[in-house]
C-alpha positions in Angstrom: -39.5 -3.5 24.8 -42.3 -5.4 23.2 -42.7 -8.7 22.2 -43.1 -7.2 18.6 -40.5 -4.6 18.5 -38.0 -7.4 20.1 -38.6 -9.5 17.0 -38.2 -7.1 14.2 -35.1 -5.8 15.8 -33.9 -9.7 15.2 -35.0 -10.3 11.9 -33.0 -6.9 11.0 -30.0 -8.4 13.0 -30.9 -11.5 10.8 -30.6 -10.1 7.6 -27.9 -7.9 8.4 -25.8 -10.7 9.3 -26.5 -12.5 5.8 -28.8 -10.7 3.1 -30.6 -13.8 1.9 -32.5 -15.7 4.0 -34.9 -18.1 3.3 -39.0 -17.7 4.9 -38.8 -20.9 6.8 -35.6 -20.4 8.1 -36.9 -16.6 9.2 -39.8 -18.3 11.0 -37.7 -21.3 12.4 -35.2 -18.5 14.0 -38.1 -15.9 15.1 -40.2 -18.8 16.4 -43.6 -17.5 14.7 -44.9 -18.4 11.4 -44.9 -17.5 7.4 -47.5 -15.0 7.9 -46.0 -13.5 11.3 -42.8 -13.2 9.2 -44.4 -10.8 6.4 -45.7 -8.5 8.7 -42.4 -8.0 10.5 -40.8 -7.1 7.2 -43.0 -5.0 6.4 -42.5 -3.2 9.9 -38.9 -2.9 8.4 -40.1 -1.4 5.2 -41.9 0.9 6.7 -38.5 2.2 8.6 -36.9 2.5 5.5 -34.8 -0.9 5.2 -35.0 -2.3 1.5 -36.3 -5.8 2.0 -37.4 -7.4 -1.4 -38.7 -10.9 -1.9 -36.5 -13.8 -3.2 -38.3 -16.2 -5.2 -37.0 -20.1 -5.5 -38.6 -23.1 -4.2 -39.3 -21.8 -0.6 -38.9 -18.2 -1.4 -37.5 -15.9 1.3 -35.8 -12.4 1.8 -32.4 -9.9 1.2 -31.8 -6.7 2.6 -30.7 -4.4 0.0 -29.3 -1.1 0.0 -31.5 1.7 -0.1 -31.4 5.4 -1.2 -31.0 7.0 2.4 -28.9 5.2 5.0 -31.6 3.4 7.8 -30.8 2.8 11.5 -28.5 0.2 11.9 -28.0 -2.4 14.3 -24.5 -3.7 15.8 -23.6 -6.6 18.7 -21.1 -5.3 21.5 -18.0 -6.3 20.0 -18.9 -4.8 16.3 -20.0 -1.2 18.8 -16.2 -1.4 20.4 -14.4 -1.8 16.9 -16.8 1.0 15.4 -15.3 3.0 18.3 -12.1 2.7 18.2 -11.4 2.7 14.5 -13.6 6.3 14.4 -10.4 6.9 16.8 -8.0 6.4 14.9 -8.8 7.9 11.8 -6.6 11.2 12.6 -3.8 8.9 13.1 -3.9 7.9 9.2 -3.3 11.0 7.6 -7.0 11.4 6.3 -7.7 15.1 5.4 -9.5 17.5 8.6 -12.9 17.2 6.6 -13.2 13.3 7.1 -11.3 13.9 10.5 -13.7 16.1 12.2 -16.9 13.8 10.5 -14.9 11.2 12.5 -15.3 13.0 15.8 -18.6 13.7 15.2 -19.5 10.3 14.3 -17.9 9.3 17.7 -19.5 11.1 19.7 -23.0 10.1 18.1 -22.4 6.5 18.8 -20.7 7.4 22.4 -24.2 9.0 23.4 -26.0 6.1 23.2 -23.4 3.3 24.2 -24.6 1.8 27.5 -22.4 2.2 30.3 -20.5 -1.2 30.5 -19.6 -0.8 26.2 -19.1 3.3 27.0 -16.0 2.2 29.9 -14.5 0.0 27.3 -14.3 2.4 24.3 -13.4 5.2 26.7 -10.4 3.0 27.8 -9.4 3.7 24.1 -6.9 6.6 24.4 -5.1 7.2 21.3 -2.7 9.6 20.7 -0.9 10.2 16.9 2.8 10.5 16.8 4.4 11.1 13.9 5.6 7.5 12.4 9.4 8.7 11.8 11.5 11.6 13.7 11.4 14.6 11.0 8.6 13.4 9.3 5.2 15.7 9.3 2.0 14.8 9.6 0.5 14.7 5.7 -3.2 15.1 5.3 -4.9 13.5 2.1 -7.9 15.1 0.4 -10.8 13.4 1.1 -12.2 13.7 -2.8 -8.5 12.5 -3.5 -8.9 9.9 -1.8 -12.3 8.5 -2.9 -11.5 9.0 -6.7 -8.4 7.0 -6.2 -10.0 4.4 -4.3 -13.1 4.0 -6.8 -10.5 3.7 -9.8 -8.9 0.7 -7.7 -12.2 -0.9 -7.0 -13.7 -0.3 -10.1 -10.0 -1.6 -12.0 -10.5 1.6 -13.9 -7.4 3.3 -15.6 -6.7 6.3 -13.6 -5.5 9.7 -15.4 -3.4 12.7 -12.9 -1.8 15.2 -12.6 1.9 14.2 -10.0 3.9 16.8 -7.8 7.2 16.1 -6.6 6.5 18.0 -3.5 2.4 17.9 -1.8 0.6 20.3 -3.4 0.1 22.8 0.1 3.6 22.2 1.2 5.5 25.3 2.8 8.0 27.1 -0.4 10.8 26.0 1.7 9.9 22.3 1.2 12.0 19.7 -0.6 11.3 16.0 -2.1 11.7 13.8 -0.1 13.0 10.0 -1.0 9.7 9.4 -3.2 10.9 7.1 -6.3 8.6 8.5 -8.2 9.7 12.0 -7.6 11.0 13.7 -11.6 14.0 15.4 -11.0 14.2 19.1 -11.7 10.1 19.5 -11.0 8.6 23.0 -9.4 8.4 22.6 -5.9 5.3 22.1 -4.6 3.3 22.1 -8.1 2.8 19.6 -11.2 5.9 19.5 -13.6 5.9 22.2 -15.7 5.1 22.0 -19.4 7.8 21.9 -21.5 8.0 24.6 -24.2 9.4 22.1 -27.0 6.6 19.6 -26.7 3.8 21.6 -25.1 1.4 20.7 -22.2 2.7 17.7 -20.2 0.0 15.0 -20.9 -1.6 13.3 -17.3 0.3 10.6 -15.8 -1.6 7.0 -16.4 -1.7 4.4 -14.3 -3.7 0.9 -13.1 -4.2 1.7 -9.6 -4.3 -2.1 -7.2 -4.3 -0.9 -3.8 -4.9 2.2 -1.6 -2.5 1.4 1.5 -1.2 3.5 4.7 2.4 3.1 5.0 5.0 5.4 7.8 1.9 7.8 8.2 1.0 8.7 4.1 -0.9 7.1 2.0 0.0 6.0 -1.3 -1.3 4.4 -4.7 0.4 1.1 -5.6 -0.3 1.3 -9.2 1.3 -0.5 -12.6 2.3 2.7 -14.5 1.3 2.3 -17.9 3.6 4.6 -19.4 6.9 3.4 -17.7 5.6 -0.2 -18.1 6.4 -0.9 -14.3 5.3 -1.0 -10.5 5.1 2.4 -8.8 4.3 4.1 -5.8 2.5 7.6 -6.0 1.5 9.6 -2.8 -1.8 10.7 -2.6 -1.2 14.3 -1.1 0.8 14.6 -4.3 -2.0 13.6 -7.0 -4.7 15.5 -8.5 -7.1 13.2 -10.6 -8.5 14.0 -13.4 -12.1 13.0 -15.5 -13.0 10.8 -17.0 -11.3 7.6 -16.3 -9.9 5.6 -18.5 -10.8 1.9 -19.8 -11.1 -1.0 -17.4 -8.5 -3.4 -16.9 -7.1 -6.8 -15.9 -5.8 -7.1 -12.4 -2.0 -8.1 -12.0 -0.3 -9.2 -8.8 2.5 -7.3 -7.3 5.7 -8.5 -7.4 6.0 -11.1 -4.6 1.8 -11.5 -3.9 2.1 -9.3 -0.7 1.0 -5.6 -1.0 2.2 -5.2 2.1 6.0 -6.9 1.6 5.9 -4.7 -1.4 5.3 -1.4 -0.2 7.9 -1.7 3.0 10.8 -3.1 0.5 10.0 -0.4 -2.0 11.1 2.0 0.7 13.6 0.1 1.6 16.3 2.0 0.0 15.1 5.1 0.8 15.8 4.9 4.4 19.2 2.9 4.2 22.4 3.9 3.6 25.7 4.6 5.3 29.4 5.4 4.5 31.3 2.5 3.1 33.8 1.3 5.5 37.1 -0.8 5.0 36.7 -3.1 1.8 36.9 -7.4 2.9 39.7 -9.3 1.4 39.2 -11.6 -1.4 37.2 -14.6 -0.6 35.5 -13.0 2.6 31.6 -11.9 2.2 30.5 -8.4 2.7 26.7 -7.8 3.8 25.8 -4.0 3.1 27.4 -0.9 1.8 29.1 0.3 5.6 30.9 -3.7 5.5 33.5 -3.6 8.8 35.6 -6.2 10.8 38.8 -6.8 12.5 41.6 -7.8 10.5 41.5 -11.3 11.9 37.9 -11.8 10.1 39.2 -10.6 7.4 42.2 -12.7 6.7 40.4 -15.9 7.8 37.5 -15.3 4.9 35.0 -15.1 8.1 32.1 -13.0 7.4 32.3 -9.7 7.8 29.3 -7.9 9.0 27.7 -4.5 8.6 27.3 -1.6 11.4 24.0 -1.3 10.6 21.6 -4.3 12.3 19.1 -4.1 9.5 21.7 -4.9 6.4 22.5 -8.5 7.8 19.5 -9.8 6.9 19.8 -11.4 3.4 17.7 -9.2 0.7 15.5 -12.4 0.3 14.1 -11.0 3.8 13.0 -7.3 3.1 12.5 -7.3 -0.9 9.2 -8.9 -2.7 12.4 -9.5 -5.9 15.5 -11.4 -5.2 18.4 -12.3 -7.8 21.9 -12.6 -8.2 24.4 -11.6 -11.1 28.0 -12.4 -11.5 30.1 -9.7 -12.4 33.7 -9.2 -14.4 35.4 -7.3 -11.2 36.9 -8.1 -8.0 34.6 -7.9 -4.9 37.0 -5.5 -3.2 35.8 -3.2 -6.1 32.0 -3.7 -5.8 31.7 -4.3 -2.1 31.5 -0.6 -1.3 28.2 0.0 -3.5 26.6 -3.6 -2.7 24.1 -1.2 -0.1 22.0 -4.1 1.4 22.9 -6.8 -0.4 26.0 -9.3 -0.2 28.9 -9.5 -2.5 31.6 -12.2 -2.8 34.9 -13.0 -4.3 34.7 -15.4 -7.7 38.3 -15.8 -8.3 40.6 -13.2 -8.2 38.7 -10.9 -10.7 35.0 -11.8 -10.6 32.3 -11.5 -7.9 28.5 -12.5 -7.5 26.7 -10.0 -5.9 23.3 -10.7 -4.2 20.6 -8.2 -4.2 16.9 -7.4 -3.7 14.6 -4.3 -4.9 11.3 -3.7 -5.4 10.2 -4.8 -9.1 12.8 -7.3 -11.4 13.2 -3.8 -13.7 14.6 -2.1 -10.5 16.7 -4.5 -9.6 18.4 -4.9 -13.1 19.0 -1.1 -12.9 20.8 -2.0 -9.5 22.8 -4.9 -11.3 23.8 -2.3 -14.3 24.4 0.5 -11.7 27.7 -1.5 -10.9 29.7 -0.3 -14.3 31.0 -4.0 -15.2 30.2 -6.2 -17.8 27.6 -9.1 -16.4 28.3 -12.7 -17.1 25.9 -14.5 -15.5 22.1 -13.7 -13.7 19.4 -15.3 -12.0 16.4 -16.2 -11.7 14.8 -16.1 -15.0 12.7 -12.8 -14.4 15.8 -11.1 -14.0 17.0 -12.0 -17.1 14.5 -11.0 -18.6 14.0 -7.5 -17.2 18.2 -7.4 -18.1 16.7 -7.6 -21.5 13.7 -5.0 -21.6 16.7 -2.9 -19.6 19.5 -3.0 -22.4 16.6 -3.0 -24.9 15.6 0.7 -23.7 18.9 1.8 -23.1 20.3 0.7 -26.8 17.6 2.2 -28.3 19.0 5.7 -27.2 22.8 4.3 -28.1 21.1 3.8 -31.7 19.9 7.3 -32.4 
């Protein structure tokens, strides 16, 4: 390689590294001068790279984007993650389209790897398994995809269509545990219209985040019509056009996407038989609550079957609260699920719980058919509030 061609491939790796760069610094870094600097980016031009000139006090350079992608220029350890993320990309669910551009796009950069970077991505052998026993692989349009993810980025309202079941499921498929799911939905097609109000208008939502969670991917999104968090799967969405207006970003419940998304599916894989009911003054920690006699008598704690329900809710839910209710525990403790339950006298209880959005969680406290006399923190008070304020409206009709 020549002295010249050596150079320009560094002032690339120079800009690419950080756009703006001043001239001095440039010629400081490339060891020539001002003038020596000029002609290499013009070299670059010519290859198609958008360099423009910066003015200020020294004046320098920025790489822009262009209107057709230009050779590009990676260190070793940027080549192995290229590599092995191209290898992966069948293990996220992405649609066969962006999967078999993967391949090819693998095997392009494999071609040229040397041989000590080609042993170390060829070391790479990934194989997709499904992420839960009875759960099938779902692919994801790739144009579904990309319209959901430039609403995200672009904090546009997005307007769709929503299946129950994805849309090129087999006849003989079923919902699964989707909370967004409407009951009583065609199988494997939007909810019909309904004949009394016409064509059922598009479902609206402020889409946050595009995340990958158990294999599918999903749209955490506030849902402007139901005024809450929810979770829609993308194999189940069919945007439409235009989008809507732009909007204010809002953080999750809890500030982690991540935390979010796991406890909001929390529920959906839990759940067991209630066992024996604790005595009076004992704790109960999930809906299948068990222990020996002994435990029970002494007020010990009495533990659940199933390892993941001893952890408090404050572990697995981004909303935690509590709520004193006007029965004995031995009456709630069977429907407590993952949360914990114990005796207030004789005839009251606190129950602990967690979901995934202070609405959901006052639905959980409601769901228990006693009067509440007491809740906490303040959020869920207030979401106690929107609650009976939604549900007395239909009482007042």
């Amino acid at each position: 390689m020549t002295e010249t061609s050596r150079r320009t491939l560094l002032l690339l790796a120079l800009l690419q590294s950080r756009p703006d760069r001043t001239g001095p610094e440039l010629a400081a870094r490339l060891g020539v001068d001002a003038r020596t600097v000029r002609r290499d980016v013009d070299r670059l031009r010519e290859l198609g790279y958008q360099v423009v000139a910066t003015r200020g006090r020294v004046g320098g350079y920025r790489l822009d984007a262009g209107a057709e992608l230009p050779p590009l220029l990676f260190d070793d350890e940027q080549v192995v993650a290229l590599a092995v993320a191209l290898r992966t990309v069948t293990a996220s669910g992405v649609g066969d389209d962006l999967a078999e551009a993967s391949v090819r796009a693998l095997t392009t950069v494999r071609q040229v790897l040397p041989a000590r970077l080609r042993h170390r991505v060829d070391a790479v052998d990934v194989t997709t398994v499904a992420p839960t026993p009875g759960r099938p692989a779902v692919r994801v349009d790739l144009d579904v995809l990309l319209a959901v993810s430039a609403a995200a980025r672009r904090r546009e309202v997005l307007r769709f269509d929503y299946a129950t079941v994805a849309l090129d499921a087999p006849p003989e498929a079923t919902p699964d545990a989707n909370p967004d799911a409407s009951p009583g939905a065609a199988s494997g097609t939007v909810q019909p219209d309904d004949p009394r109000t016409g064509p059922r208008p598009p479902r609206r939502a402020e889409v946050h985040h595009v995340v990958v969670h158990d294999g599918r991917w999903y749209a955490v999104a506030w849902d402007i019509d139901r005024d809450d968090w929810r979770t829609f799967r993308l194999d189940r969405m069919t945007p439409r056009t235009p989008t809507g207006p732009r909007f204010v970003a809002r953080e999750v419940p809890g500030g982690d996407v991540g935390a979010f998304v796991a406890a909001r599916f929390t529920g959906a894989v839990a759940g067991a038989v209630a066992g024996p009911v604790p005595s009076a003054g004992s704790t109960a920690t999930g809906s299948t609550a068990t222990g020996s006699a002994a435990q029970q008598a002494s007020g010990a704690a009495v533990t659940s079957r199933n390892p993941e329900a001893r952890e408090t809710p404050a572990a697995r839910w981004p909303c935690q609260g509590w709520a004193e209710l006007a029965a004995p525990a031995r009456a709630v403790a069977p429907f407590v699920e993952d949360g914990t339950v114990e005796a207030v006298g004789a005839e009251h209880c606190r129950v602990t719980l967690g979901s995934w959005s202070w609405v959901a969680l006052a639905a959980r406290v409601a769901a228990f058919d006693a009067d509440v006399l007491a809740a906490g923190p303040a959020d869920l008070v207030a979401a106690c509030d929107a609650v009976a304020r939604r549900l007395g409206a239909v009482a007042g009709r």
